[in-house]
C-alpha positions in Angstrom: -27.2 7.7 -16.6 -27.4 4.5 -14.6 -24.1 3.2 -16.8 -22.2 6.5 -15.8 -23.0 6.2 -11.9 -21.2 2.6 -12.0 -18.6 3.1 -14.0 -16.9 5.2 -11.1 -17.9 2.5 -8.7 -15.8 0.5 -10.1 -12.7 2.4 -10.4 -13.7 3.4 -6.8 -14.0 -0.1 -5.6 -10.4 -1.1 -7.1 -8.9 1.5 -4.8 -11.2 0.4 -2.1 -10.0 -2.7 -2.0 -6.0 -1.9 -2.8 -6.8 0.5 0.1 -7.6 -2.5 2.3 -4.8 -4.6 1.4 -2.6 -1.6 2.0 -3.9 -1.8 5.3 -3.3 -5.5 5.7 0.2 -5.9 4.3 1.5 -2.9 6.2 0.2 -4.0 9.7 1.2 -7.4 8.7 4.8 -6.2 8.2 4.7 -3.1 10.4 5.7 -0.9 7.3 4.5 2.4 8.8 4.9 1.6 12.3 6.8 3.9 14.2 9.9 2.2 17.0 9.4 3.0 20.8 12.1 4.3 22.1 13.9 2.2 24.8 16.9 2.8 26.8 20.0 1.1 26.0 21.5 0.3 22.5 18.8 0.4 19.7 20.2 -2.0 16.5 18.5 0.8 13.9 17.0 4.2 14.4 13.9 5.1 13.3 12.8 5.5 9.8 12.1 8.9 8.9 8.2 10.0 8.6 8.9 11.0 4.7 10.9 7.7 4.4 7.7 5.6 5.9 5.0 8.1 3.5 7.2 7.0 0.8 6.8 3.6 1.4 3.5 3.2 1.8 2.4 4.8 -1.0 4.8 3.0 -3.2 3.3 -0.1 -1.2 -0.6 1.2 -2.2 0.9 1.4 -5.7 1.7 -1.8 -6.0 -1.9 -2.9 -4.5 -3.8 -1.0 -7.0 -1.4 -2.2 -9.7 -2.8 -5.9 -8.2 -6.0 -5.3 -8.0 -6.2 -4.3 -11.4 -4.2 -7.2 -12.6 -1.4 -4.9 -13.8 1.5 -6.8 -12.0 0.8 -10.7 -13.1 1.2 -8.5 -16.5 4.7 -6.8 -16.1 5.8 -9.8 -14.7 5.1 -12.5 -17.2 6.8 -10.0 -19.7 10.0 -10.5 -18.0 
């Protein structure tokens, strides 16, 4: 019983933490964040809400894929 109950904890605690570096990449490169509008000329308009969903869960993707040691994989089969 015991071996069951942690066997989801740790699937649960991979997502936990790609979860958190979700969190951490996309504040640290404002992926998500949405651009207050100013008057004037604006350089780029605003990325679209389904554009920015997209993006961060192709970023969480990624972070799982990470986490569970999936990318150094893929990449040291190029």
């Amino acid at each position: 019983m015991d071996a069951l109950e942690t066997a989801g904890l740790g699937a649960r605690r991979n997502e936990d933490i790609a979860l958190d570096l979700l969190k951490f990449v996309a504040a640290s490169a404002g992926v998500g964040r949405t651009v207050a509008p100013s008057t004037g000329f604006s350089g780029a308009s605003a990325p679209k809400t389904e554009e920015q969903v997209d993006q961060l869960l192709h970023l969480y993707s990624r972070c799982l894929k990470t986490v569970q040691g999936k990318e150094s994989e893929a990449g040291a089969a190029k």
